[in-house]
C-alpha positions as CSV (number, residue, x, y, z in Angstrom):
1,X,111.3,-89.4,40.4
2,X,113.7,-86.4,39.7
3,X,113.9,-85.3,36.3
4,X,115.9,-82.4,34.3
5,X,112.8,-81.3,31.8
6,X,114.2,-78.5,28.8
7,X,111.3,-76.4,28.2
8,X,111.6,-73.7,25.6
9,X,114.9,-74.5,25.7
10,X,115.3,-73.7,29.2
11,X,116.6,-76.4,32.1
12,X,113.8,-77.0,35.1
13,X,114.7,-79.8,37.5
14,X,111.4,-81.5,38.3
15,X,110.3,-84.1,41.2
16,X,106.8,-86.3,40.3
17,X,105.8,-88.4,43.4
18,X,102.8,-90.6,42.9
19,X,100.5,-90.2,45.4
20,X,97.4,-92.4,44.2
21,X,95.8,-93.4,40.8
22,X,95.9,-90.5,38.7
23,X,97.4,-88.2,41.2
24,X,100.9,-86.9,41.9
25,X,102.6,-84.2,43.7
26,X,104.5,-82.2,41.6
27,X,107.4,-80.1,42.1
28,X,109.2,-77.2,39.3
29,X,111.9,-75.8,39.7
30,X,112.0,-74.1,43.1
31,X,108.2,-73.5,43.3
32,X,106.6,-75.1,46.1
33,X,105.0,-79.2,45.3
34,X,101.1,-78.9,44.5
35,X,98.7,-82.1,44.3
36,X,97.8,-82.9,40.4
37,X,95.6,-85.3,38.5
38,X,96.4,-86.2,35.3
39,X,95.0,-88.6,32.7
40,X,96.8,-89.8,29.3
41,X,94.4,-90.4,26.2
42,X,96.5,-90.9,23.2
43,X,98.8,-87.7,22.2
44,X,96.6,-85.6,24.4
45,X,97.4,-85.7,28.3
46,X,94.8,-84.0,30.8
47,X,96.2,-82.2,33.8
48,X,93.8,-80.7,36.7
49,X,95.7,-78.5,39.1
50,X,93.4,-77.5,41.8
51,X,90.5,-75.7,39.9
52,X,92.6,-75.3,36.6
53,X,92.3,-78.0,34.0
54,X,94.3,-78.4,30.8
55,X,94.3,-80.4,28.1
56,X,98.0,-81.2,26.7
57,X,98.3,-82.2,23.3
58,X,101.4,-83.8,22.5
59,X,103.6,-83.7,19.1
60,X,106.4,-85.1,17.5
61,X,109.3,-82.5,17.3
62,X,111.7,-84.4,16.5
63,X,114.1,-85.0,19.2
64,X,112.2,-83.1,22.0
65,X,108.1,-83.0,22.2
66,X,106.0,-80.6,21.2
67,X,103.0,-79.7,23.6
68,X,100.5,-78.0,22.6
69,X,99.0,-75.5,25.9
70,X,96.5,-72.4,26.5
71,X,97.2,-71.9,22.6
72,X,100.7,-71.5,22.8
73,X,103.4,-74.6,21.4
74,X,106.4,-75.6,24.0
75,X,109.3,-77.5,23.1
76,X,109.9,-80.4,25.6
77,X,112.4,-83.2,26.2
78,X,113.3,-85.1,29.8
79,X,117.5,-85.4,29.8
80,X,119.1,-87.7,31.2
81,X,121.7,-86.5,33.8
82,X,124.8,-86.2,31.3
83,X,123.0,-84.6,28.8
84,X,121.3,-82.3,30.9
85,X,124.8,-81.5,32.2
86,X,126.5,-80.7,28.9
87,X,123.6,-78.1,27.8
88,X,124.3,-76.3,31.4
89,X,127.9,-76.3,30.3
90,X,127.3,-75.3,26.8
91,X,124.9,-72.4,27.9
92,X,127.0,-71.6,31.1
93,X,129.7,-71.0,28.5
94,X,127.5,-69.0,25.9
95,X,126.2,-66.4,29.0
96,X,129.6,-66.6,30.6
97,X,131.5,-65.2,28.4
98,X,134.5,-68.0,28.5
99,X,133.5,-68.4,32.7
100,X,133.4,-71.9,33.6
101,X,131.1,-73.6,36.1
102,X,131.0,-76.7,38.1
103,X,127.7,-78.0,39.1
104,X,126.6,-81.2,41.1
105,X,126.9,-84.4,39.1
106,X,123.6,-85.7,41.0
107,X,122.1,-85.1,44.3
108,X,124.7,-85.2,47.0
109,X,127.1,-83.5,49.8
110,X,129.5,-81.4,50.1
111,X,132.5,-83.1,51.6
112,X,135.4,-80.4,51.1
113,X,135.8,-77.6,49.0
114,X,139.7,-77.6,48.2
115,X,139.8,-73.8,46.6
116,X,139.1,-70.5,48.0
117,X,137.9,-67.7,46.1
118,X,140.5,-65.7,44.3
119,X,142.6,-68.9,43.9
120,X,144.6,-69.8,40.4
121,X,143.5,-73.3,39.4
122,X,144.5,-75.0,36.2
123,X,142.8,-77.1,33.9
124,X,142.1,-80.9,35.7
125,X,143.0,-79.6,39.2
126,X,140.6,-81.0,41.9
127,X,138.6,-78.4,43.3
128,X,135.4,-79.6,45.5
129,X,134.6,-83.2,46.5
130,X,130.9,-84.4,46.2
131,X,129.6,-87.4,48.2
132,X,126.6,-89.0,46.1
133,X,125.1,-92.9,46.6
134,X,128.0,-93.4,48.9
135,X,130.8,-92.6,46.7
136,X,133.3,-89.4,46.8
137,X,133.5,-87.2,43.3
138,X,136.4,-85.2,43.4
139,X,135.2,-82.4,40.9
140,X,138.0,-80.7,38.7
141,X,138.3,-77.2,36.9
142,X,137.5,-77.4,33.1
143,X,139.9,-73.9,32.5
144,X,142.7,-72.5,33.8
145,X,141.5,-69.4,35.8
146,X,140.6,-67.9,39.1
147,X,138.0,-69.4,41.5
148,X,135.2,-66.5,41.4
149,X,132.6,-67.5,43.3
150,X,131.8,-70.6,45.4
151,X,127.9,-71.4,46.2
152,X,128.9,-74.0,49.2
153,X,130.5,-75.1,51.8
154,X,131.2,-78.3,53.4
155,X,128.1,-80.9,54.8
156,X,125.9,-78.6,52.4
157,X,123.3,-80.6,50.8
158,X,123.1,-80.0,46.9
159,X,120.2,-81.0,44.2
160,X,121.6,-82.6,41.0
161,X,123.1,-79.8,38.0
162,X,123.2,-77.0,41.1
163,X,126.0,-74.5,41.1
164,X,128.9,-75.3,43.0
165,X,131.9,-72.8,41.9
166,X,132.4,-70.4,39.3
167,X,135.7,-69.8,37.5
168,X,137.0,-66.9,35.9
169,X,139.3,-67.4,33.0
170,X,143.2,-66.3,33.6
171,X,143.1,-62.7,32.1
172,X,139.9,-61.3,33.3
173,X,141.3,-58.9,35.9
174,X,137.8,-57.6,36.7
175,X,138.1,-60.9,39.0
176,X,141.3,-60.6,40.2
């Protein structure tokens, strides 16, 4: 199962594969999968990862989980796709600086990218087409601005949320 986990307010896709009673491979972020056991008792949730074991206590936080590890609290919640999403787009648009970003509705290919870099687009022009469970996504900019940088090209395989084309907005001439 794919997931997009917010930890400390930070967005981590993560894979969990069952591989037995107990026992799953897990995959974060873009480390490599590793083999763990873990056992639920209550609120407290016992992981064993190779020769590490941790106990996991879980709290309510309200609207995400708080876990309580190694003496230090972490904020959790599992988004679902939209929502994970919006808070890409809402902290794309905090670091950016007014930049906009189009990531990867879901997991998919790249079927054509429409733009080049240095192009003029404007707000709702179709920009990249995504090919996910058999259907075709035409993607379109959110701004009117200048195509700065695009992360693929066509027949690329992409991972849900993953970067796709950057935009500049119009008046930035440190892009043009």
């Amino acid at each position: 199962m794919r997931y997009t986990v917010e930890i400390d307010n930070e967005l981590v896709p993560v894979v969990v594969r069952p591989v037995g009673t107990g026992r799953y491979e897990v995959q974060i972020g873009d480390q490599p999968a590793r083999l763990m056991d873990a056992a639920v008792q209550q609120d407290y949730v016992h992981l064993i990862d190779g020769l590490k074991s941790s106990a996991v206590q879980l709290g309510d936080g309200g609207q995400t989980v708080q876990a309580h590890l190694d003496g230090a609290v972490h904020k959790l919640a599992v988004l679902d796709n939209r929502t994970a999403q919006r808070r890409a787009r809402e902290r794309d648009a905090q670091l950016s600086g007014g930049a906009s970003i189009i990531r990867s509705p879901m997991p998919g290919r790249i079927v054509a990218v429409t733009v080049s870099k240095g192009d003029r687009v404007r707000t709702g022009q179709g920009v990249i087409i995504v090919e996910a469970m058999k259907m075709e996504n035409e993607l379109r900019a959110e701004i009117d601005g200048l195509v700065d940088e695009i992360h693929v090209k066509p027949d690329d395989l992409v991972e849900g949320n993953a970067t796709l084309i950057t935009f500049a907005p119009l008046g930035d001439e440190t892009h043009e």
